[in-house]
C-alpha positions in Angstrom: -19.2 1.9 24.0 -18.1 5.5 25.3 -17.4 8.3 23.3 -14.1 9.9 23.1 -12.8 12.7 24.3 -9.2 12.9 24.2 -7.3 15.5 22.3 -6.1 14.7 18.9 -6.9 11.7 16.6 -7.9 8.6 18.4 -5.6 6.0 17.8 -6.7 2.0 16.3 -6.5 0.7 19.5 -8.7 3.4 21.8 -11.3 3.1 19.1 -12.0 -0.6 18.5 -11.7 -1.3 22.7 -14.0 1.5 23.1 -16.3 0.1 20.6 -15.8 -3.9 20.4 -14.2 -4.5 23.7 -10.5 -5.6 24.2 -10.8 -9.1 23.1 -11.6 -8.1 20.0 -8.9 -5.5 19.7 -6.8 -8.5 20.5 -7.8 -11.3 18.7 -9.2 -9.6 15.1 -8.1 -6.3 14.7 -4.7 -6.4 16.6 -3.4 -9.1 13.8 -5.4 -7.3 11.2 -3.1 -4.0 11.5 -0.1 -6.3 11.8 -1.3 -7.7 8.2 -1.9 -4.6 6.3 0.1 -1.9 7.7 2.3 -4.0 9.5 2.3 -1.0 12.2 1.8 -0.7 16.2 -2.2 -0.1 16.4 -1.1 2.1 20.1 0.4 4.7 17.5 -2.0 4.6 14.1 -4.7 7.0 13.9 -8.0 5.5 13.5 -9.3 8.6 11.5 -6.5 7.9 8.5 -5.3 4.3 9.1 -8.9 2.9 9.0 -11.1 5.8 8.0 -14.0 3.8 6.4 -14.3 2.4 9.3 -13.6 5.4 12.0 -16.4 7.5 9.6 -19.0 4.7 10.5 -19.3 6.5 14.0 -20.4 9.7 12.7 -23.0 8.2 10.0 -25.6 6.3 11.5 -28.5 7.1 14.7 -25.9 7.5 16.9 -22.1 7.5 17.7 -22.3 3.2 17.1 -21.0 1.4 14.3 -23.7 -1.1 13.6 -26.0 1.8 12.4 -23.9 3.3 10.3 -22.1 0.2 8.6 -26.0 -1.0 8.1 -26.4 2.8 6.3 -22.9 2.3 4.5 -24.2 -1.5 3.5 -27.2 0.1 1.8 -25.8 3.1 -0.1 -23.2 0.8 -1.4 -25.7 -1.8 -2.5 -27.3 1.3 -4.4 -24.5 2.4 -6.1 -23.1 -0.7 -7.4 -26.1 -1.1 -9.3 -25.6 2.1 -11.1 -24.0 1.9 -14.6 -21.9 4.8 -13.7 -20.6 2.7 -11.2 -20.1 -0.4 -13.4 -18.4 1.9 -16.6 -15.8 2.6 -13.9 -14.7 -0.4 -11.8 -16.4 -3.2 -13.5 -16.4 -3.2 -17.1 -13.0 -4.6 -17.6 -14.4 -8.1 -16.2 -15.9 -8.6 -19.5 -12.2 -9.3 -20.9 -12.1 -12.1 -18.3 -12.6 -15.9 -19.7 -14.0 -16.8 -16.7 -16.8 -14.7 -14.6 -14.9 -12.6 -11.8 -17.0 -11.3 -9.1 -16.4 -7.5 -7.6 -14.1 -8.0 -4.5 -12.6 -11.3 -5.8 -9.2 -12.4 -5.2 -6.8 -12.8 -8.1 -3.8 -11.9 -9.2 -1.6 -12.6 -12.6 0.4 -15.4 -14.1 3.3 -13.5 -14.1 3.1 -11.5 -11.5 2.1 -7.8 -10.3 4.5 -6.2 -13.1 1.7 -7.9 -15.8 -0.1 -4.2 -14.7 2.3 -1.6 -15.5 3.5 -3.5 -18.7 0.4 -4.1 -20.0 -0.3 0.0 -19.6 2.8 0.6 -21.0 2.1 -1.4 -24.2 -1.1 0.3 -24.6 -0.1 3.8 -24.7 3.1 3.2 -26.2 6.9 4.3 -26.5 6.5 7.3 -27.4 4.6 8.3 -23.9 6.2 6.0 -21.3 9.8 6.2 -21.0 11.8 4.0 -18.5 15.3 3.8 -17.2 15.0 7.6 -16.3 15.4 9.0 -12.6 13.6 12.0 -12.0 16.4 14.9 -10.6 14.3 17.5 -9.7 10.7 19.7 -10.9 11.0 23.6 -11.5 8.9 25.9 -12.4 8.7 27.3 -15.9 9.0 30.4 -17.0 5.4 31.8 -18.3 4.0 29.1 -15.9 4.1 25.1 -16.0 6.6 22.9 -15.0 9.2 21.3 -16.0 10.0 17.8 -15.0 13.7 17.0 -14.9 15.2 13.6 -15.7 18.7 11.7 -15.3 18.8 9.0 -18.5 20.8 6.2 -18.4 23.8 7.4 -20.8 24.0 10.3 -17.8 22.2 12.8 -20.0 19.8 15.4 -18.4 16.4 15.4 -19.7 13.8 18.1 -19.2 10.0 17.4 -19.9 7.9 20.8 -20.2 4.1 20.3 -19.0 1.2 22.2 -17.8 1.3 19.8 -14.4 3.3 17.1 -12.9 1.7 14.0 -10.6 4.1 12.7 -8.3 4.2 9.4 -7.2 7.3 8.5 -5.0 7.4 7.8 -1.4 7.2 10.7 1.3 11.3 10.6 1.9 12.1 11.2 -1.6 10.8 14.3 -2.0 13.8 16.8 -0.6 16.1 16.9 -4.0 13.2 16.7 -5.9 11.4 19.8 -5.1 13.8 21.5 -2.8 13.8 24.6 -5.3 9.7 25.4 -5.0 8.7 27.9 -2.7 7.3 25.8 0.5 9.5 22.8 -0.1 11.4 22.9 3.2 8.0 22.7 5.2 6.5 20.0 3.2 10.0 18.2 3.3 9.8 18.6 7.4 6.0 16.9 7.7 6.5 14.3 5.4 9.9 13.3 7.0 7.5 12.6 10.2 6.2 9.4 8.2 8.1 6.2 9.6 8.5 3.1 7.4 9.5 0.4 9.3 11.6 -3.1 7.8 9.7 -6.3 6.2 10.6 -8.8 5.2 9.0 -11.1 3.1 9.7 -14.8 2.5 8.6 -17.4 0.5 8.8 -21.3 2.0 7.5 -24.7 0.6 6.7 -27.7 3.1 5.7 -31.3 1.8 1.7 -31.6 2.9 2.9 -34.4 5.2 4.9 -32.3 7.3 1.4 -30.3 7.7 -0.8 -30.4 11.1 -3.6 -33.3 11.1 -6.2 -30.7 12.2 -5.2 -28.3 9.6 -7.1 -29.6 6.0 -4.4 -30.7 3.5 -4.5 -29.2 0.8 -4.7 -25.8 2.3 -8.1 -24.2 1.8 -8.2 -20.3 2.5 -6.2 -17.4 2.6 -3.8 -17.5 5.2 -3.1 -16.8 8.7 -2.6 -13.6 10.5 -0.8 -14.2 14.0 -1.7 -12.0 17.1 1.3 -10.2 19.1 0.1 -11.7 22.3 1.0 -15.1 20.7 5.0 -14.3 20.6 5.9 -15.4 17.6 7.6 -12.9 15.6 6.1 -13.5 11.9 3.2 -11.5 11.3 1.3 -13.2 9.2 1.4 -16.2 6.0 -0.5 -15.9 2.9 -1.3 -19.7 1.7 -0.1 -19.1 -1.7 -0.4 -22.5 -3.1 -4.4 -22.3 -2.1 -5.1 -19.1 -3.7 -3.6 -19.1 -6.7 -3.3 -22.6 -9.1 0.3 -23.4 -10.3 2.0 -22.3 -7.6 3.7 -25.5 -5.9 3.3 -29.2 -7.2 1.0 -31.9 -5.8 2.5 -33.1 -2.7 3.4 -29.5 -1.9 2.4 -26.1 -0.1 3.7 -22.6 -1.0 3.5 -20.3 1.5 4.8 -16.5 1.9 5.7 -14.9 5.0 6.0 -11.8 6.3 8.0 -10.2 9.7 8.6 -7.0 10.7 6.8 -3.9 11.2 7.0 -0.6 13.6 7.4 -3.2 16.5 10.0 -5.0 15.3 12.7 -2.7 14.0 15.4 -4.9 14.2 14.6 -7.1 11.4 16.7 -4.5 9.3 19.4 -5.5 11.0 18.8 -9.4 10.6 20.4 -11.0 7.5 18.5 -13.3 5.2 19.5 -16.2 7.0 18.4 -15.4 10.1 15.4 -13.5 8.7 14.7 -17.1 6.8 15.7 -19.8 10.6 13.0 -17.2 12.1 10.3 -17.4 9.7 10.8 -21.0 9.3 11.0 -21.8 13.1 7.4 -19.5 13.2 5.8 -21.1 10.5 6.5 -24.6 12.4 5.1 -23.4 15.6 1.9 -22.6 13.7 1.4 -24.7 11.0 3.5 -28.2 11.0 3.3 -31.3 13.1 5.9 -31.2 16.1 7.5 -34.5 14.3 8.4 -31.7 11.9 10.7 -30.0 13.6 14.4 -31.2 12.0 12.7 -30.8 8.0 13.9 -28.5 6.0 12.0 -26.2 3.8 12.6 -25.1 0.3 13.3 -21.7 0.5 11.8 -20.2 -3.1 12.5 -16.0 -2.2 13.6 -13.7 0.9 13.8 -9.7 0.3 14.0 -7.6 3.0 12.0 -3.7 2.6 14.6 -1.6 5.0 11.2 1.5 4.3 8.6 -0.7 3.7 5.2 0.6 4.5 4.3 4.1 6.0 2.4 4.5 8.9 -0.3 6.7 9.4 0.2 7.5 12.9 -1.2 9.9 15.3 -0.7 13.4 13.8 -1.1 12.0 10.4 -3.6 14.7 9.6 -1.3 17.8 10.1 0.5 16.3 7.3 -1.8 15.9 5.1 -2.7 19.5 5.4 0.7 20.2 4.5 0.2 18.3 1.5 -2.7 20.5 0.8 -1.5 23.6 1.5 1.5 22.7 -1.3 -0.5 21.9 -3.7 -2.8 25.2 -3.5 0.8 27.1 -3.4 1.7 25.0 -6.7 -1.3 24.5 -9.0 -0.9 21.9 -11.5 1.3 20.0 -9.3 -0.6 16.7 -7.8 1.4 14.5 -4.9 0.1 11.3 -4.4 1.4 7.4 -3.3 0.5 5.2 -0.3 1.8 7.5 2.5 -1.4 9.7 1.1 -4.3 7.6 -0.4 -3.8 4.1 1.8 -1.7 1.8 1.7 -3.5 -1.6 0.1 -3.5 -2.3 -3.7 -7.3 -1.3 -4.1 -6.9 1.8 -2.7 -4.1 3.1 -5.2 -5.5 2.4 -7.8 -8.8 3.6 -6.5 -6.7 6.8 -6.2 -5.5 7.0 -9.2 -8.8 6.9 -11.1 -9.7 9.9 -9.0 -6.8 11.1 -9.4 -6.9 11.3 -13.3 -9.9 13.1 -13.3 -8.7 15.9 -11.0 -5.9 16.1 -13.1 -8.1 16.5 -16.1 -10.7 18.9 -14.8 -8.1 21.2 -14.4 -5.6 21.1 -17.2 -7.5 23.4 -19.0 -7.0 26.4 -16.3 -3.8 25.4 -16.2 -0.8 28.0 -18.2 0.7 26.0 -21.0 4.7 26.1 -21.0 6.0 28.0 -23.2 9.6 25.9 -23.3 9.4 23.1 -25.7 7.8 20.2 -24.7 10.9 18.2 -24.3 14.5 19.3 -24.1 18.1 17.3 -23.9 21.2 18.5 -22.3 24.6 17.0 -23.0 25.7 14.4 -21.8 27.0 14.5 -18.3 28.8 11.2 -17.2 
């Protein structure tokens, strides 16, 4: 490998080339940034896009990543024997029927909204309001915040508090907190986040139709399609193999996705065309050529117009932004995916770190002196 030395954050594809060689780039990581970011690996920077990986250089005997990963390997082998460790990300795998192993795949019955429901039940009506839009956060008088919401009657809502964790992707900050002292330069940097079209689509072929050197029923996770390949889709998750119940015998499940920062014009497809190109893709890779004419069942199609940020090049003078907001605003904590990653595991990772910031500092923190909460009349 060579070191680097250009100015600035090294982007994903300088840094695996200079590491793993080009074919690599190419043929693994390439298709792996098309799958999780959906973004153009030329423009994402290494040191935020992929930072557990870009820190491997700087850890072990030298500016190599097998060192370092074989360092990283053993401290996390250390500390997943630790109880601390297993109090905070393990022990709800003793509610599980069945033996779930760290790292597994799963998912729910009913979907991803099985989470925030199930949070909502346990801490109850009185603390977890929906069908509210948040208008805008000021600051209180004496110190706090106060957190103002539109209800669905068109009443305005305020919510007094010692601090306010926000949530909400990078564009949709601008109304919110356009009244706090350093607003218009936060605004600027996080309108330098791009977050290009996906769409996702959800197909079902008979196993027939399948290819004869492709094992039937599916076994595995999916495919993830390099961009030197040509075929637009960027990727297909087997669905029907990783999860029971999805499609009945005789049948495969499959979702889709297509898009991304090097494919902008998806947002101007409609979900017909968005479904004739998946469908066409999905034949190239995955069916028999005698399959060409069949049909699919098509089961879902959504399109994200903002779908996923990108943490580009430059991504780091945003972030201190971010910082430099927050130390003007204490008590006031911005998170989401354009901040703390963009994959599942890392929000929520985030948010347990999160939540015990929060609470190692609420007691510094001025309480409001307005009352807690506070309706307006109705303004429809």
């Amino acid at each position: 490998y060579k070191s680097w030395e250009g100015p600035g954050e090294e982007s994903v594809e300088s840094f695996v080339s200079r590491h793993l060689g080009r074919e690599v780039f190419e043929k693994i990581i390439d298709p792996f940034v098309s799958g999780v970011y959906a973004g153009d690996p030329a423009q994402l920077s290494m040191q935020y896009a992929l930072k557990k990986i870009h820190n491997l250089e700087a850890r072990g005997l030298n500016e190599g990543l097998l060192s370092g990963g074989l360092e990283r390997q053993a401290e996390l082998a250390a500390e997943r024997r630790s109880d601390e460790w297993f109090n905070t990300w393990r022990e709800g795998a003793r509610l599980f029927k069945e033996r779930v192993e760290g790292g597994a795949l799963g998912s729910f019955k009913r979907g991803l909204q099985s989470l925030p429901q199930a949070v909502a039940k346990c801490l109850g009506d009185d603390r977890v309001r929906t069908g509210m839009k948040l208008a805008r956060v000021e600051k209180e008088e004496g110190g706090g915040y106060a957190a103002v919401y539109k209800t669905a009657a068109g009443a305005e809502e305020r919510i007094s508090c010692k601090a306010v964790a926000l949530t909400i992707p990078s564009h949709a900050y601008g109304d919110i907190l356009g009244g706090l002292e350093g607003a218009d330069k936060l605004v600027e940097a996080l309108g330098r986040i791009r977050y290009p079209p996906v769409g996702s689509v959800t197909l079902a072929y008979r196993q027939e139709h399948i290819r004869e050197d492709v094992p039937v029923p599916l076994q595995g996770f999916g495919h993830l399609i390099p961009r030197s390949q040509k075929v637009r889709t960027l990727g297909t998750i087997w669905s029907s193999s990783l999860f029971r119940e999805r499609a009945p015998e005789g049948w495969e499940m499959v979702l889709n996705y297509i898009g991304g920062s090097r494919d902008w014009g998806l947002g101007d497809l409609s979900d017909e065309e968005i479904i004739k190109a998946v469908d066409a893709d999905v034949k190239k890779v995955l069916l028999k050529p005698s399959a060409a004419d069949v049909e699919p069942k098509v089961l879902g199609v959504r399109l994200w117009p903002t779908a996923i940020p990108q943490y580009e090049k430059g991504h780091g003078e945003i972030i201190a932004a971010i910082e430099e907001f927050e130390r003007l605003h204490p008590g006031l904590f911005l998170g989401g995916n354009y901040r703390t990653g963009v994959a599942f595991g890392d929000c929520v990772a985030f948010g347990v770190d999160e939540a015990a910031r929060i609470a190692g500092q609420l007691d510094g923190l001025p309480t409001p002196s307005a009352p807690a909460v506070k309706q307006a009349a109705s303004t429809a």
